[in-house]
C-alpha positions in Angstrom: 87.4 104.0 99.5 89.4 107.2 99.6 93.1 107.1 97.3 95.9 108.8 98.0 98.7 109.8 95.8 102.7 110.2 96.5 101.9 113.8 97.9 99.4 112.3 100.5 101.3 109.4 101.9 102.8 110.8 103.8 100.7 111.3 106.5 99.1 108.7 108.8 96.8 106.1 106.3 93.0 106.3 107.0 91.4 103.0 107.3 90.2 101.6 103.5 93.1 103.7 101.9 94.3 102.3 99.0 98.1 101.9 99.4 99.3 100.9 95.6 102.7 98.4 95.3 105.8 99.9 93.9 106.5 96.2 92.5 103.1 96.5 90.5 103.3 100.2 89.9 106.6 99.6 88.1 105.4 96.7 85.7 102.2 99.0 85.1 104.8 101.9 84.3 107.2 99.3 82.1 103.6 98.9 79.6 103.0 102.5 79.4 106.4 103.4 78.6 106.8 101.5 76.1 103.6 101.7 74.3 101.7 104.6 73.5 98.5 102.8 75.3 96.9 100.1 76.4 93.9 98.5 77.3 93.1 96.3 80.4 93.8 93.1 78.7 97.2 94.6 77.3 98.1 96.0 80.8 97.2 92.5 82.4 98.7 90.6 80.0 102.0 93.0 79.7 102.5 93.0 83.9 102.1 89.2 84.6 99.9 90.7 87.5 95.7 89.3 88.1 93.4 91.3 86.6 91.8 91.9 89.7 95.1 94.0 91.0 95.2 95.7 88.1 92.3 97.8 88.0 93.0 99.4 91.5 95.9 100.7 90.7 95.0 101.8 87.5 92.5 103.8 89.6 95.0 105.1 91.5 96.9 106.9 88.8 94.0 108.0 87.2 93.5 109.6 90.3 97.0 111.4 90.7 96.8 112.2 87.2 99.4 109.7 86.5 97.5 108.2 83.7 94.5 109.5 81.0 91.8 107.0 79.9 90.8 107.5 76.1 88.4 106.1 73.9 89.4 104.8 70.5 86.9 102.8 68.2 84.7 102.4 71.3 87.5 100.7 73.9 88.9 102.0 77.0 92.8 102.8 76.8 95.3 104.2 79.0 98.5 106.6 78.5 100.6 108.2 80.6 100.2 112.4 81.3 103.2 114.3 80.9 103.6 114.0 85.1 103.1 110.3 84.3 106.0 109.4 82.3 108.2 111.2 84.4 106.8 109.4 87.3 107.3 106.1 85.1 110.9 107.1 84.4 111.5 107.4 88.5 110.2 104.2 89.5 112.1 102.2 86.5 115.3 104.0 88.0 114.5 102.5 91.4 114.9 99.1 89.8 118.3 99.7 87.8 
C-alpha cells in the first residue's frame, strides 16, 4: 500500500493510497503537542479514536517525517520532528 504525504496529494490518488483524515490527524497532533511522546495506548487513549485507525496514520507521518519512533526502556514511542510540530501547529489552527 503506497502513502502519500501533503506534497503528493495533490495529484490524482492511485488505487490502495492511503488518504489520512484531517479530523484524526488533528487529535493525533493535539497528543503530540502536548506531550513530549507517546505510545500507542497513550495515542489511542488521548484521541478517542480505535486502535485500529490509529496505527495507519501513525504510519503515515512516520512516513512524511512528521513523527520519529524511539525506544525508551524497551517500548515504542512517538514525537513530533521539528517539520512535525509545525505541521501540528497548522492543523490545530484549522480548528480555531
Amino acid at each position: 500500500q503506497r502513502q502519500m504525504c501533503i506534497r503528493d496529494s495533490i495529484s490524482a490518488p492511485e488505487k490502495n493510497e492511503f488518504s489520512p483524515n484531517i479530523s484524526t490527524l488533528r487529535r493525533i497532533m493535539t497528543v503530540l503537542l502536548y506531550a513530549k511522546h507517546a505510545d500507542m495506548a497513550m495515542l489511542v487513549k488521548g484521541t478517542g479514536i480505535h486502535y485500529t485507525r490509529v496505527p495507519m496514520h501513525i504510519n503515515w507521518l512516520e512516513h512524511c517525517k512528521l513523527i520519529e519512533s524511539i525506544i525508551i526502556e524497551h517500548d515504542v514511542y512517538f514525537e513530533l520532528t521539528e517539520k512535525g510540530k509545525s505541521f501540528g501547529l497548522m492543523i490545530l489552527s484549522l480548528f480555531d
